[in-house]
N, C-alpha and C positions, 0 to 999 in steps of 0.2 A: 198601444199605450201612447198617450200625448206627450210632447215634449216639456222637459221637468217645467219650462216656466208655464206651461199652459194648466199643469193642474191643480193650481191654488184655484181659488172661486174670482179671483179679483176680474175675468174677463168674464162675460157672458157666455154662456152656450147658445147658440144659434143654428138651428136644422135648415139646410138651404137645398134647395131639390133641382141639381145642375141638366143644363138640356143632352145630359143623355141620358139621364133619366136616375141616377142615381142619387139618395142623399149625402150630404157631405157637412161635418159640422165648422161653422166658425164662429171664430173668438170676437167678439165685441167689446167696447167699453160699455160699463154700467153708466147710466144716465143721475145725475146726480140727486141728491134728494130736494123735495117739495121747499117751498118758498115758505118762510113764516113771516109771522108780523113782530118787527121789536117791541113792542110792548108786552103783548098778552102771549105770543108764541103759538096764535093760531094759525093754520093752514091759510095762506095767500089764494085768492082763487082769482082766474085772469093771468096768471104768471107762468108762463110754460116750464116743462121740465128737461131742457134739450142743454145737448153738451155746448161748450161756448161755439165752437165751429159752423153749429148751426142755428146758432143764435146770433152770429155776428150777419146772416145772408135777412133775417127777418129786420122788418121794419119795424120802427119804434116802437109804435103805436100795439102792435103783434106781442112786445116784451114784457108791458106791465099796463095797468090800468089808466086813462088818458086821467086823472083827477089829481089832487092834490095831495103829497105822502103817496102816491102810486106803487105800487111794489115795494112798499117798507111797510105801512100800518094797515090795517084790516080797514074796514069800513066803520066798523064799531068803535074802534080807536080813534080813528079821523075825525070821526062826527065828537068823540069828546073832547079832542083835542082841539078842533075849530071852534066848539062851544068854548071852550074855558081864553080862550085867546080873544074871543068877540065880549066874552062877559069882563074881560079884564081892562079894555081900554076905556 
């Protein structure tokens, strides 16, 4: 039996196979969920799903898409969002 805090689901289970040959399970943290976009609340694509710790070792450019609204608005949103801002001035 696992110890009482390990049997909620909040950690992961993980099967890790040690070199003497045996498996042995560990606990992980869940990786956090997918990126949206503020507007529409569609899935971010280009924006990784990793804990901050290993988000802070990647470089920028690695964390969100090199453009404008990068990791906040979709592409779809961008492109209307740059249009209404170009048609307004």
């Amino acid at each position: 039996m696992p110890a009482p805090s390990r049997r909620s689901r909040t950690f992961r289970r993980v099967f890790v196979k040690t070199p003497g040959g045996s498996t042995v399970m560990h606990y992980r943290k869940r990786k956090p969920s997918k990126a949206h976009c503020a507007d529409c609340g569609a899935l971010l694509h280009g924006v990784p799903r990793e804990r901050p710790y290993k988000m802070q070792n990647m470089c920028k450019t690695e964390k969100r898409p090199e453009r404008k609204f990068g990791g906040m608005l979709c592409s779809k949103c961008t492109r209307i969002r740059l249009k209404g801002h170009a048609r307004s001035m």
